[in-house]
N, C-alpha and C positions, 0 to 999 in steps of 0.2 A: 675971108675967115668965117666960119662956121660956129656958135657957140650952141650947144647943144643943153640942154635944161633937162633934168630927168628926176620924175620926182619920186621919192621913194620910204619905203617903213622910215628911215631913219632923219629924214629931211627931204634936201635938192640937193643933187649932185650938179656941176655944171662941170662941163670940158668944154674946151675950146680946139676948135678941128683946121687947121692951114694947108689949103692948097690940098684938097681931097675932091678927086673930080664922084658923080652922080654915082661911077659901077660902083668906087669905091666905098661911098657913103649908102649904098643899098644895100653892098656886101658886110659891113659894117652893123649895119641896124638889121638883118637878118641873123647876124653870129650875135648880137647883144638882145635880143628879143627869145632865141634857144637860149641864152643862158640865166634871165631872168626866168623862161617858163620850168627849168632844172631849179633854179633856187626854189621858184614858188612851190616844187613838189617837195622837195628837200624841206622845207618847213614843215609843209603839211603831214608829210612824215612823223614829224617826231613826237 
């Protein structure tokens, strides 16, 4: 198991990740890294 720590404006978020081989978890922090770098624009937005 995987527990994953991410710290963010509002705190830490933790998830815990089961039985996620390496592509997965690359593919994974690749699609959650695009969607943080969209919030962080969306803020700066407004």
């Amino acid at each position: 198991m995987l527990t994953l720590v991410r710290l963010t404006k509002g705190g830490v978020s933790i998830s815990e990740v089961e039985e996620m081989d390496l592509d997965d978890f690359y593919g994974w922090l690749e699609d959650a890294t695009k969607l943080q770098a969209d919030i962080n624009k969306a803020m700066k937005a407004k």
